[in-house]
C-alpha positions in Angstrom: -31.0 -9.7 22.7 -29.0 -8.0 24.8 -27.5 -5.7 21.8 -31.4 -4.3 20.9 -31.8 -3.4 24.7 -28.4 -1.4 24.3 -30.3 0.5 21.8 -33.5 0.9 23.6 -31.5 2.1 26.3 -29.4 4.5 24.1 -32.3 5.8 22.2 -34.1 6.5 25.4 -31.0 8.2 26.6 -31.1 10.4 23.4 -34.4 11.5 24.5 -33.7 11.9 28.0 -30.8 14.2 27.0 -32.6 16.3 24.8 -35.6 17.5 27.0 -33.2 17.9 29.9 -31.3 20.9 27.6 -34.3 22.2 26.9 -35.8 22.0 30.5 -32.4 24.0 31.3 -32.5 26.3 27.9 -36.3 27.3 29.6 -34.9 28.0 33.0 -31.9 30.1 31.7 -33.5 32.4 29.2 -33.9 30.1 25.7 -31.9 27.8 23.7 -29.4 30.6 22.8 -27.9 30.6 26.6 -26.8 26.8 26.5 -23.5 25.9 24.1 -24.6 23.5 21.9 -28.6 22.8 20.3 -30.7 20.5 22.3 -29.8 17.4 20.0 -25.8 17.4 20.5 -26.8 17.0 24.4 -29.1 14.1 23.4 -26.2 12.7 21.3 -23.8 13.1 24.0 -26.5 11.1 26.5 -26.7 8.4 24.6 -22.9 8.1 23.5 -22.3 7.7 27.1 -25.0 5.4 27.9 -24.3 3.1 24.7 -20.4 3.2 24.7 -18.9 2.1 28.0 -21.8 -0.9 28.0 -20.6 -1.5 24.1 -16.8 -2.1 25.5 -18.0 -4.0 27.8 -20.0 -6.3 25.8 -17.5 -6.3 23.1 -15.1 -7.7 25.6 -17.4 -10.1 27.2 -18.2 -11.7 24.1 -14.6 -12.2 23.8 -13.6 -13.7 26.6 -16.6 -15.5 27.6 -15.8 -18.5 24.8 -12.4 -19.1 27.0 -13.6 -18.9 30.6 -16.4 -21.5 30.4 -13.9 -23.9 28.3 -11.7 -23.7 31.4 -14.4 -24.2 34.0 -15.9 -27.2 32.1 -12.6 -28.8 31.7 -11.9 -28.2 35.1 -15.1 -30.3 35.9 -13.5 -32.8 33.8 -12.6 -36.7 35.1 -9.1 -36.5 36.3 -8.2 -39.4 33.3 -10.0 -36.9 30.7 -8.1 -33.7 32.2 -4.5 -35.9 31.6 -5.0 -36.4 28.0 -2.8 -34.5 25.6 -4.5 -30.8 24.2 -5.8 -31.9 21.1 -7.3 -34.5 22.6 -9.1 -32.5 25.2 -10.1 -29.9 22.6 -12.1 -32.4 20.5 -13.5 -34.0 23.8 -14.8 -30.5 24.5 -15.7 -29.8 20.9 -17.6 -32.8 21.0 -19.8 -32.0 24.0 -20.4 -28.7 23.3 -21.7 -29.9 19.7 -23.9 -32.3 22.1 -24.7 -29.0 24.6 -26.5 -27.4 21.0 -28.0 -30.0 19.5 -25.6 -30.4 16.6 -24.2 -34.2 17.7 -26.5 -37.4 18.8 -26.2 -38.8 22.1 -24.9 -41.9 20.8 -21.7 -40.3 20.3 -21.2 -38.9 23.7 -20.2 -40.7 27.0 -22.1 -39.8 30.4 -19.2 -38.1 31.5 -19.9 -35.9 28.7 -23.4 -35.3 28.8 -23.1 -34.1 32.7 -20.3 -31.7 31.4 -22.7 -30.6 28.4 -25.5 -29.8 31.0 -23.0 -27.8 33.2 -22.2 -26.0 29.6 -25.6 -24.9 29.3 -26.0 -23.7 32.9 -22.6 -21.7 33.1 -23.7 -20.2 29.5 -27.2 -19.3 30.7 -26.1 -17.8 33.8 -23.4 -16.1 31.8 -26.3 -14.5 29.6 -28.1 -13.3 32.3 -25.2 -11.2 34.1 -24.0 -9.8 30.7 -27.6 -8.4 30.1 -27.5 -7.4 33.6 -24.0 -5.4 34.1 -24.7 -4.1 30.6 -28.1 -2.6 31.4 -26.6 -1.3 35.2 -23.8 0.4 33.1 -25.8 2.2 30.3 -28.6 3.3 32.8 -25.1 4.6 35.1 -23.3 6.4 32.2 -27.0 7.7 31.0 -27.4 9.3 34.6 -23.7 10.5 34.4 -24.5 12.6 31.6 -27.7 13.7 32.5 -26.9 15.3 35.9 -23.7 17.2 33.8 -25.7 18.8 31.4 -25.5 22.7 31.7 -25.3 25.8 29.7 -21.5 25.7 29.6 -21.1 22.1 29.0 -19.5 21.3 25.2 -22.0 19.0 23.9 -21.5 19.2 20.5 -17.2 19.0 20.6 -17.6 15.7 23.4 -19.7 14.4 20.6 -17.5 15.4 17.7 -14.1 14.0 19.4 -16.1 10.7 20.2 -16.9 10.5 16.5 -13.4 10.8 15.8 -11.9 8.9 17.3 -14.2 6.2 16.7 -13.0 7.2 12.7 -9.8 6.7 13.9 -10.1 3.5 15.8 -12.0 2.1 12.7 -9.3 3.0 10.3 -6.8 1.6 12.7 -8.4 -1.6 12.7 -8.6 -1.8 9.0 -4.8 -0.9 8.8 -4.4 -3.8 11.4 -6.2 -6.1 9.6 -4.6 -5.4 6.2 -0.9 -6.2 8.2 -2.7 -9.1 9.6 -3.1 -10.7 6.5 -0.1 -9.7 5.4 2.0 -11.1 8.0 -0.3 -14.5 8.5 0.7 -15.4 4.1 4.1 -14.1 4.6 5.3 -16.5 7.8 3.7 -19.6 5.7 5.2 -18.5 2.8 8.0 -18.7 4.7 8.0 -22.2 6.0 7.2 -23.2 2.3 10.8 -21.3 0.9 12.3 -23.1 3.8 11.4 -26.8 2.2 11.3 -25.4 -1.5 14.1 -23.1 -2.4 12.7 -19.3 -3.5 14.5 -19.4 -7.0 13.4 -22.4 -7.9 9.7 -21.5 -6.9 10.6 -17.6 -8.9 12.3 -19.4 -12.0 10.7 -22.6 -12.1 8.9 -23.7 -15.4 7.3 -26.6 -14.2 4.5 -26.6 -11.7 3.3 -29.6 -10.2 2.5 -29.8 -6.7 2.4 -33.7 -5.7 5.0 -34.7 -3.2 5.4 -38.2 -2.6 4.7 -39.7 0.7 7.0 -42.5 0.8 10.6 -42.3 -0.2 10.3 -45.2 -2.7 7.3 -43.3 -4.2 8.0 -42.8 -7.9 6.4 -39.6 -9.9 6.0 -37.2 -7.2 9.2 -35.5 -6.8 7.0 -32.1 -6.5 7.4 -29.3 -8.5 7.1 -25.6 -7.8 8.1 -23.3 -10.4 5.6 -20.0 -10.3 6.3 -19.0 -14.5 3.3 -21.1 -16.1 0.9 -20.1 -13.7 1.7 -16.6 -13.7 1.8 -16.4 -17.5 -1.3 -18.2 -17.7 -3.0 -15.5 -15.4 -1.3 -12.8 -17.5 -2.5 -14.6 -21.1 -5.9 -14.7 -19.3 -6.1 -11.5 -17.9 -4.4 -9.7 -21.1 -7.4 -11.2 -22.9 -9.9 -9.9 -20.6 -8.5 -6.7 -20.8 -8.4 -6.5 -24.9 -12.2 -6.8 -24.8 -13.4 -4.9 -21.7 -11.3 -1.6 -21.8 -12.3 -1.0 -25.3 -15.9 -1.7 -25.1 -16.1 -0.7 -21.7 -14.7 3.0 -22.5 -15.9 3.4 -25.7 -19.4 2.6 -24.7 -18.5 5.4 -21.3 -17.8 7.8 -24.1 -20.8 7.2 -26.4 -23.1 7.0 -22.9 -21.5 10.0 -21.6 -20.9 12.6 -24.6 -23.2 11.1 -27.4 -26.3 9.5 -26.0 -29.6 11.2 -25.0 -30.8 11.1 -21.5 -33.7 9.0 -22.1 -31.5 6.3 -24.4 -28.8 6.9 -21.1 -31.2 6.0 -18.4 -32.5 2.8 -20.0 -29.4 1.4 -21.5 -26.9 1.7 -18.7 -28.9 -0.1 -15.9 -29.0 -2.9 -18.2 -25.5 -2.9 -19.2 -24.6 -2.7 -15.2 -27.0 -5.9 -15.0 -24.4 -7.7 -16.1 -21.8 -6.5 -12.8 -24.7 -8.6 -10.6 -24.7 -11.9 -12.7 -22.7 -14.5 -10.2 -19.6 -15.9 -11.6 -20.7 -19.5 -11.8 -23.2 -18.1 -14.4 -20.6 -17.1 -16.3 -18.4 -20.2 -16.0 -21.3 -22.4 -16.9 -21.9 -19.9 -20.1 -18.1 -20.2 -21.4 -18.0 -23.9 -20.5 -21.0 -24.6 -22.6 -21.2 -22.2 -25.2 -18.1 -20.0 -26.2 -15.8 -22.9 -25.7 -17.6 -25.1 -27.6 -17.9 -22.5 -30.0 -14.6 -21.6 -30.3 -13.5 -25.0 -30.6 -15.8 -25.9 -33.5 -14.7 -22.8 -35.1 -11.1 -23.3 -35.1 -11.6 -26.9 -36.4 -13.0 -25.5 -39.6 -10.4 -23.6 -39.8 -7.8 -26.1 -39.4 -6.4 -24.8 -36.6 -5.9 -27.3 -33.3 -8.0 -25.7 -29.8 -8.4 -26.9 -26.5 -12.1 -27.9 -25.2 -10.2 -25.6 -22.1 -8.8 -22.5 -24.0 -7.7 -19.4 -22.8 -9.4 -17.6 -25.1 -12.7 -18.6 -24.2 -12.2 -17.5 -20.4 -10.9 -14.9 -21.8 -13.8 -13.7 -23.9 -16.0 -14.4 -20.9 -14.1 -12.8 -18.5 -13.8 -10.0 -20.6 -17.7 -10.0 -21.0 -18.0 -9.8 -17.6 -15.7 -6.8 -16.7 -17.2 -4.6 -18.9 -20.0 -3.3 -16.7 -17.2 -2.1 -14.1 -14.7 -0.4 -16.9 -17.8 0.6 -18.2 -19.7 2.5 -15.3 -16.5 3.5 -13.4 -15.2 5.4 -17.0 -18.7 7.0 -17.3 -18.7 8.4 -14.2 -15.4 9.9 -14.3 -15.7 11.3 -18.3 -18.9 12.7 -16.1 -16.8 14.4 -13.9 -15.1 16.1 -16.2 -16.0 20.4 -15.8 -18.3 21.4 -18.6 -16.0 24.7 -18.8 -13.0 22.3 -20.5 -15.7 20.6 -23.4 -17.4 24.5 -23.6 -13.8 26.2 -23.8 -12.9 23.3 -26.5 -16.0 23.5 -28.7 -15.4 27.4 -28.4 -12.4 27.3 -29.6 -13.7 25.6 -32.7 -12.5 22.0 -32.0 -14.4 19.2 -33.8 -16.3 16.8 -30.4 -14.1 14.0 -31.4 -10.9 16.4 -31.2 -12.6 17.9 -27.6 -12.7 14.5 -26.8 -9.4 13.1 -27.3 -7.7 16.1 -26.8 -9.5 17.2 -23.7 -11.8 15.1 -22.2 -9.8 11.6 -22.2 -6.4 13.4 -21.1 -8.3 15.4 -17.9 -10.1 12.1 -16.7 -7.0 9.6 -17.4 -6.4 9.4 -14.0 -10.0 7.8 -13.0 -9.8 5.9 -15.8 -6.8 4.2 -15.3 -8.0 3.8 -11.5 -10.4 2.1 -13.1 -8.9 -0.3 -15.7 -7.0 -1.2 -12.1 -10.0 -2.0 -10.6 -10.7 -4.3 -13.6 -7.2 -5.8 -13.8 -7.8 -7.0 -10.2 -10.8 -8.4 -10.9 -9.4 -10.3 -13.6 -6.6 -11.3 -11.9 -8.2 -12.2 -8.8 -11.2 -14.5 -11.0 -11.3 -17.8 -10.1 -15.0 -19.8 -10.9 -14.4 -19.1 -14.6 -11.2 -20.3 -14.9 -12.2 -23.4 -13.0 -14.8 -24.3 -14.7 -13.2 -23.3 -18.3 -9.8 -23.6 -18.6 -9.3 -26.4 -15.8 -6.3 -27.0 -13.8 -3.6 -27.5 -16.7 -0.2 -25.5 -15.6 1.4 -25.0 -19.1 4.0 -22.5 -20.1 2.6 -21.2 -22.9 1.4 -17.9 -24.7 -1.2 -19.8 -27.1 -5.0 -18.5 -26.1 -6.1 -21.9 -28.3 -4.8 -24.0 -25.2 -5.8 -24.6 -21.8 -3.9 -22.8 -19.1 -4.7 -22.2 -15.3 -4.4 -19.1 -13.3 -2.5 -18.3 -9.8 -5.8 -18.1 -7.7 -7.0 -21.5 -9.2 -4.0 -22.9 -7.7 -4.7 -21.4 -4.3 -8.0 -22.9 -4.2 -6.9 -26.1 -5.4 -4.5 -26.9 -2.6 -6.6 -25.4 0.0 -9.5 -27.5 -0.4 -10.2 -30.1 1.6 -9.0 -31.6 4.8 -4.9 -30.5 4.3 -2.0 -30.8 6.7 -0.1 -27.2 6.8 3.4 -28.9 7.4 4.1 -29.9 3.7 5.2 -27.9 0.4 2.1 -29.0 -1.6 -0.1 -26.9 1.3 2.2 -24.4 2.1 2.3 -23.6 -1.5 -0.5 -21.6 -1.2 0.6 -19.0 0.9 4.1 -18.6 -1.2 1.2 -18.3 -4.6 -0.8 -15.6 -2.6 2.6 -13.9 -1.7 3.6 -13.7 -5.3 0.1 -12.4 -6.4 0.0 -10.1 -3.3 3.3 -8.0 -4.6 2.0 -8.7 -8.7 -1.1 -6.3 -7.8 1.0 -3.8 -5.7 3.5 -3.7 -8.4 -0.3 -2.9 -10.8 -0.8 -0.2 -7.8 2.4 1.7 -7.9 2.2 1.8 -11.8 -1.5 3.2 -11.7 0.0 5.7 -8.9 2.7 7.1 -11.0 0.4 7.4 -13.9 -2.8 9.3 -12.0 0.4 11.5 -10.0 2.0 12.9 -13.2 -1.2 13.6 -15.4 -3.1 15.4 -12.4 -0.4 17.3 -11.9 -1.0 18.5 -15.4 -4.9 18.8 -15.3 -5.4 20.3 -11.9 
């Protein structure tokens, strides 16, 4: 509620703005005499009506959680207020849950009611003084601006500088947020290397995560070794790849260079259908059909296949990544100056030679941006593999088998209610670690490829 007034308010500042310049412009000979057009001033109105009010609500929102959980434990028995943290936090989670209708009064005490109804009066006044400062401050700041405009004010630079650093504060927080992750899986990963030693977990060719819970516990030693689930994601991934990139860019090249327009404009919206089919659809498609598929046909050919193969989530996965290879390839092939095809055909080059020789070389670095794209995709694909190729961590490079992938693993140990002070948890965070620098070791390559061949084309 109280963001939609901020607009009202900032959209009626816009207009305020606005007809104030030109109330001055008239005054002072025209629109020509003032700095900047009648809309920057609006702009600049409403920037300083919406933004200080923003701040402030931004912060209030943040801070407001904390202050009424102190108040109310405050208001707390004096026996509640001694128990340990964790105790007090469910206490207060529990009455709060009460406070919004999510938990039944049977499963609060009186003490706890009373505090939930103190809840809800220190939240509603709370409400009532944000909307209040924030409308005081956005009709202030609106004012502010008004009584400034004047021919030699700089509307239209006060409003460009507040857009950029707003740009800049944006991209800030995304770099923040990408070292946030960062640092969060690295200083678990950390606690895991120091219960499971890092070689064993980088040279390990066993992987089985159960750590016994009593020390006369038999069969769950624990083991960590990384090698069978990274070379399953590889076998998967690799198979993935051998049917999307070729389908994917032959059928860019064929779309882009061969098709006509009308053939073009039906056939690739359907092809890009595919990119908005959920995962579980697939999963449920290469659990039921290519698997079974695959399995019958090996048997007739004598040859010995998992009901959980890595070929069939393979095939699937595949499947699915075509639509991005695909599109992405078409685009860029697109992309491509008509001069280079012209100067080609000119030249009396056959179209498969201009395309080979010309076309494929000058937009190799978008396309191997996008066969990244598609790597990660692969890599990073979970649902199918769950639901396909199960949770088997074998060393092996036979597609007829069943394998699992890194990500599986990840999802595996996370679920559920889990302790974070043992290796089987921890685990996690020393898997997404290892995945983390597998795809920035796929981003440099890409880099050093798109570097040295646009150096050549540009």
């Amino acid at each position: 509620m109280t963001v939609l007034v901020l607009i009202v308010l900032a959209v009626i500042s816009f207009l305020m703005g606005r007809s104030r310049s030109r109330l001055v412009a008239v005054s002072r000979g025209g629109v020509k005499a003032m700095h900047s057009l009648p809309k920057h001033y609006g702009y600049m109105t409403a920037i300083w009506a919406a933004l200080p009010a923003f701040i402030l609500l931004v912060l209030w929102v943040a801070f407001e959680p904390t202050i009424l959980r102190d108040m109310v434990i405050n208001s707390l028995p004096a026996e509640i207020q001694q128990l340990s943290d964790s105790r007090i936090g469910l206490y207060y989670n529990q009455l709060v849950g009460y406070a919004i209708g999510q938990v039944d009064i049977s499963r609060v005490t009186e003490a706890q009611v009373a505090a939930a109804d103190y809840y809800n009066s220190l939240l509603a006044t709370s409400h009532i003084l944000q909307t209040g400062l924030v409308v005081i401050l956005a009709v202030l700041g609106g004012l502010l601006a008004l009584r400034r405009i004047s021919p030699k004010l700089r509307a239209r630079n006060h409003v460009e500088n507040v857009i950029q650093w707003v740009l800049f504060i944006c991209s800030f927080i995304a770099v923040l947020t990408t070292l946030g992750i960062v640092l969060s899986v690295l200083l678990e990963a950390m606690r895991f290397f120091e219960m499971i030693p890092v070689t064993e977990f980088l040279f390990g060719l066993e992987w089985s995560p159960q750590v016994a819970i009593r020390l006369d516990q038999v069969g769950a030693s624990g083991s960590f070794g990384f090698i069978p689930l990274f070379v399953g994601t590889l076998l998967i991934s690799a198979i993935a790849m051998l049917i999307a990139v070729p389908v994917g860019l032959m059928s860019a090249i064929y779309m882009s260079e061969f098709a006509s327009r009308r053939f073009r404009s039906v056939t690739k919206p359907i092809l890009e259908i595919l990119a908005g089919v959920p995962t579980v659809v697939y999963g449920f498609f290469a659990a039921l059909t290519v698997a079974p598929f695959i399995r019958n046909l090996g048997e007739s050919l004598g040859l010995s296949v998992s009901s959980e193969s890595a070929l069939a989530v393979g095939i699937v996965m595949g499947i699915m990544i075509i639509p991005f290879v695909m599109s992405l390839s078409d685009d860029i092939i697109n992309a491509v100056p008509d001069s280079l095809r012209e100067a080609s055909l000119g030249m009396g080059a056959t179209m498969r030679e201009t395309i080979v020789k010309v076309l494929f070389p000058a937009a190799l670095p978008g396309i191997v941006g996008g066969i990244l794209l598609a790597v990660s995709r692969a890599i990073g694909e979970t649902m199918i593999v769950v639901m396909a190729a199960g949770l088997s961590a074998k060393l092996t490079a036979n597609p007829l088998e069943a394998v699992t992938t890194v990500t599986v693993q990840i999802v595996t140990l996370l679920t559920g209610d889990q302790e974070f002070d043992s290796p089987k948890t921890l685990a996690a965070f020393a898997l997404g670690l290892a995945l983390f620098f597998v795809t920035l070791t796929l981003n440099i390559i890409a880099l050093v490829v798109v570097r040295k061949y646009r150096e050549q084309y540009e």
